[in-house]
Each structure stands twice: as structure tokens, then as C-alpha cells.
C-alpha positions as CSV (number, residue, x, y, z in Angstrom):
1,X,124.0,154.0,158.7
2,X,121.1,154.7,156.1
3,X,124.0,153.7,153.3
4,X,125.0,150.4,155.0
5,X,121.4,149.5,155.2
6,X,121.2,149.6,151.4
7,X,124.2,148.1,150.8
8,X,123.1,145.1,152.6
9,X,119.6,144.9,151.6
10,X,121.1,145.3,147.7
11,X,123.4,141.8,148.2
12,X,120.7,140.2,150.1
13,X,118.6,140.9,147.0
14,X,121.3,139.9,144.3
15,X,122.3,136.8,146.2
16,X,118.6,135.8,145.9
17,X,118.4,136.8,142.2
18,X,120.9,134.5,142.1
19,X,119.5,131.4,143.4
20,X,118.6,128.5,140.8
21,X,116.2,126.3,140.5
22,X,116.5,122.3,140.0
23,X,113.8,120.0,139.0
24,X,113.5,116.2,139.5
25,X,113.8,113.8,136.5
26,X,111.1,111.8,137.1
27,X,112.6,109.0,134.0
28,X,115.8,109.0,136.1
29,X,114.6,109.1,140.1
30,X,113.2,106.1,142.4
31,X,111.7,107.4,145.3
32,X,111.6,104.0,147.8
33,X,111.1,102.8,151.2
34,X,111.7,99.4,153.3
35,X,110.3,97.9,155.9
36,X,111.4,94.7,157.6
37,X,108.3,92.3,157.7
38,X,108.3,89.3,160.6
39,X,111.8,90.7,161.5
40,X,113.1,88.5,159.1
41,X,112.9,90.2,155.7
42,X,113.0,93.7,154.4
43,X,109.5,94.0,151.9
44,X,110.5,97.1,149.8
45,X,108.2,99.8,147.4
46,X,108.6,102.7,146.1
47,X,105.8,105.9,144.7
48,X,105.0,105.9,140.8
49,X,103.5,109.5,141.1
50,X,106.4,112.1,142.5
51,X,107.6,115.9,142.3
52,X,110.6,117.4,143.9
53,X,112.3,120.9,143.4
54,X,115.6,122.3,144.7
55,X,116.5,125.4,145.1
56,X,120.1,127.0,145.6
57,X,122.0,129.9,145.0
58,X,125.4,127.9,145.4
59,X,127.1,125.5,143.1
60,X,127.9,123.2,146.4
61,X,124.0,123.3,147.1
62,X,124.8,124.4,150.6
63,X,122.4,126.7,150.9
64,X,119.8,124.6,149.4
65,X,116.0,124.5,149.8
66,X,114.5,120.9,148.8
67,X,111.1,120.4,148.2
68,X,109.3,117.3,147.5
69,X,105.7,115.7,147.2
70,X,104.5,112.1,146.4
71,X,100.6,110.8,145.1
72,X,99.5,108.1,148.2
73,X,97.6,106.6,145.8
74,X,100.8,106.0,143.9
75,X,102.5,103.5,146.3
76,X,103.8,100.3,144.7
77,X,105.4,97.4,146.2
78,X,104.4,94.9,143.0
79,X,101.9,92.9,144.7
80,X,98.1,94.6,144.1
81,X,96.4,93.9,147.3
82,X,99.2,94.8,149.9
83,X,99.4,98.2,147.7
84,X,95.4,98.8,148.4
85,X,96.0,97.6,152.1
86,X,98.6,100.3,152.5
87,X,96.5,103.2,150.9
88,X,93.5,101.9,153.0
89,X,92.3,103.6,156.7
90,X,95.0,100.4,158.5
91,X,98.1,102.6,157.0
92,X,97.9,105.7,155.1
93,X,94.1,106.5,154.6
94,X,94.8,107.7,150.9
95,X,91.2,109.1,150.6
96,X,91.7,111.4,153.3
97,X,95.5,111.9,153.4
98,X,96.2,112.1,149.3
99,X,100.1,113.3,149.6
100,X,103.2,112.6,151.2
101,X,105.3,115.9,151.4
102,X,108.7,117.0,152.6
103,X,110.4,120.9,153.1
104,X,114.0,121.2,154.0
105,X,114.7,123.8,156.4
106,X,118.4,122.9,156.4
107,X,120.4,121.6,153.5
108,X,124.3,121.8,155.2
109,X,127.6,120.2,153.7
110,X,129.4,117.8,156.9
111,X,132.3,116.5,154.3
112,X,133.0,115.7,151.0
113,X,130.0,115.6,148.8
114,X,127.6,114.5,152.2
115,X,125.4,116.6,153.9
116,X,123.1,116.9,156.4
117,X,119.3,117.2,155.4
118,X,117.0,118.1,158.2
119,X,113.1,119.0,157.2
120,X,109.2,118.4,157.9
121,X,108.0,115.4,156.5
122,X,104.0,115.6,156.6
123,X,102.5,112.3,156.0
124,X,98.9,110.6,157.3
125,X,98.1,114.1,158.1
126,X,101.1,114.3,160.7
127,X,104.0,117.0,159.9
128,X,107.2,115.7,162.1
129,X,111.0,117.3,161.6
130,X,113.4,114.4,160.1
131,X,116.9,114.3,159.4
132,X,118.1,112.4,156.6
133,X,122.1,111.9,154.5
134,X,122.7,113.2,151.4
135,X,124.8,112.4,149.3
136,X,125.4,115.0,145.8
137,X,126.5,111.8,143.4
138,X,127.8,114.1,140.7
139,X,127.1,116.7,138.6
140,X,127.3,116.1,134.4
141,X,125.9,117.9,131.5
142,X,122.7,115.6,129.7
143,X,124.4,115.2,126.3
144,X,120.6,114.9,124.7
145,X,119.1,118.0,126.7
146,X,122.4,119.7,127.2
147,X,120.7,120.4,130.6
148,X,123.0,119.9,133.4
149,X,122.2,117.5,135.4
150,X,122.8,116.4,139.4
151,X,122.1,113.2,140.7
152,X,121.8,113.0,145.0
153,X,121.3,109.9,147.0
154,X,119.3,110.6,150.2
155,X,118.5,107.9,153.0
156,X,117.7,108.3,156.1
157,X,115.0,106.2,158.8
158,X,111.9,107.2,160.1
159,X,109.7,105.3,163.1
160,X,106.0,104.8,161.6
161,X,104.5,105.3,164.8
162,X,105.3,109.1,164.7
163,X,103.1,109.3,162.1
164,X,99.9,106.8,163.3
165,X,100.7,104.7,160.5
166,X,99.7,100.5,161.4
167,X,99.0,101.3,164.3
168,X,96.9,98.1,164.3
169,X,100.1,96.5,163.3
170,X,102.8,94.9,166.4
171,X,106.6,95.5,165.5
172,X,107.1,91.7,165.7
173,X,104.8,91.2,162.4
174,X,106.1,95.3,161.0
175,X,108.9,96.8,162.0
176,X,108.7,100.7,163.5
177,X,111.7,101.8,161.6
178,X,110.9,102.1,158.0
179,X,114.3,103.0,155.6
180,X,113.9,105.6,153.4
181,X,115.8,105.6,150.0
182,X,115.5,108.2,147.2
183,X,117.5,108.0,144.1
184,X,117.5,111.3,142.3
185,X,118.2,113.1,139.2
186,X,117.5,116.8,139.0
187,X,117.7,119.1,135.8
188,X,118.9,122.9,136.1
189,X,115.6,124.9,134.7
């Protein structure tokens, strides 16, 4: 029994020796959102200021661990004041809520190069578990960096009321579902 112990505490150890890690191209990766305003146009931005990590010991990325972080203060939809609205008390309180971050706690493959991407989102000082779609793009090697590279689109919705966020704001003048939509490059380290 002793033997099969350290057999299997020996693999669990080389399988997480084995695990790589994958950093976000910031140059390469748009990290948006939408929103419809007045129900009859979608008003979208996206965050200038971003980090994000993967982590997997497989070449599929099934077992994947996705990490990912995003300045408040870096929100941009192009037009000045409605950026200063959003980072003000009436949406995300910048000043007291500084970062937008998201853990995966499952990463799983459903077909094809799609999968399944459930984690906590913490925004506005909430934490709330969200599923989102993946989708691996393809995988190439960077002919300037020689780095190989991966490129994932995820999308997904969440409802800005799980979060407090416009509260102030009616769904007739701002929708509750806001669209998420990240385009991503990641480097192998």
C-alpha cells in the first residue's frame, strides 16, 4: 500500500512539473464589453490596462487554469465623460473597487476546439461564479519571437445587477445583460 502511495504521489508531482504557463499579448488581445443603451443600440468599450495568465499541463488546454485582471480606471468606450461616469460611485466606484478579476475553476473541452469556461468573476467588490465559451482559435509559432503562440476567443453574458453596478440605472435606458467579448493572444513563457 505504502509503494502505491508513492507511486501516485510521484505522477501527481511530474504531471504538475509539467504544467506550462501562458501569458497574454497585451499588443495582440482586446478585452471588451457591450451593453445595449435605450434598447435600441449596443454602446461597446473595452479596458486599456489588462493581465491574464494560463496555466496547463495539456496541449488541448483541458486542464487549464485561466487567470485574468483588468485596471477600472482603464475602461474606454472613446467618449471622455461616459468613461469617468462609469468609473464614478453610479457604476464601478474605481476609487474604491480599482480591479476587475476573474479565476477559472474549470476550463473543460465540449467539442472541437470549444469549451466550457466556468470561474469567479469579482467586480465592484462582488465575486459571482460565471460561465463563459471558449473558443482555442489556433495555435502558430510567432515567426519574430519564435514564441508559440495561442489565440482563444471567449464570450459569454453577464447581468450587471449581480454585481450592484447602475443600479440607479432602469433596464429600459441600460440593459441588465452586458456581453462580454475577449480577443486573446497568449505567448508560451
Amino acid at each position: 500500500m505504502k509503494k502505491i502511495t508513492i507511486i501516485a504521489a510521484g505522477l501527481l508531482l511530474s504531471a504538475n512539473s509539467f504544467a506550462q504557463s501562458w501569458s497574454i499579448d497585451k499588443g495582440h488581445s482586446r478585452i471588451g464589453f457591450g451593453i445595449t443603451h435605450l434598447m435600441i443600440n449596443e454602446i461597446n468599450g473595452n479596458f486599456k490596462s489588462f493581465e491574464g495568465k494560463i496555466t496547463s499541463s495539456k496541449e488541448d488546454f483541458n486542464d487549464a487554469t485561466i487567470e485574468f485582471s483588468a485596471d477600472m480606471n482603464s475602461i474606454n468606450t472613446d467618449v471622455e465623460a461616459r468613461d469617468k461616469h462609469l468609473k464614478s460611485p453610479d457604476f464601478f466606484d474605481a476609487a474604491t473597487n480599482p480591479t476587475v478579476t476573474f479565476k477559472s475553476v474549470s476550463f473543460k473541452k465540449e467539442k472541437g476546439n470549444e469549451y466550457k469556461l466556468t470561474g469567479n468573476l469579482t467586480m465592484h467588490g462582488v465575486t459571482k461564479s460565471v460561465t463563459l465559451k471558449a473558443v482555442l482559435v489556433g495555435k502558430a509559432t510567432n515567426p519574430m519571437s519564435k514564441k508559440e503562440m495561442a489565440g482563444f476567443r471567449i464570450t459569454g453574458t453577464i447581468n450587471r445587477g449581480d454585481f450592484s453596478i447602475g443600479a440607479s440605472m432602469p433596464a429600459a435606458m441600460l440593459s441588465e445583460v452586458v456581453n462580454i467579448t475577449a480577443n486573446t493572444e497568449f505567448s508560451k513563457d
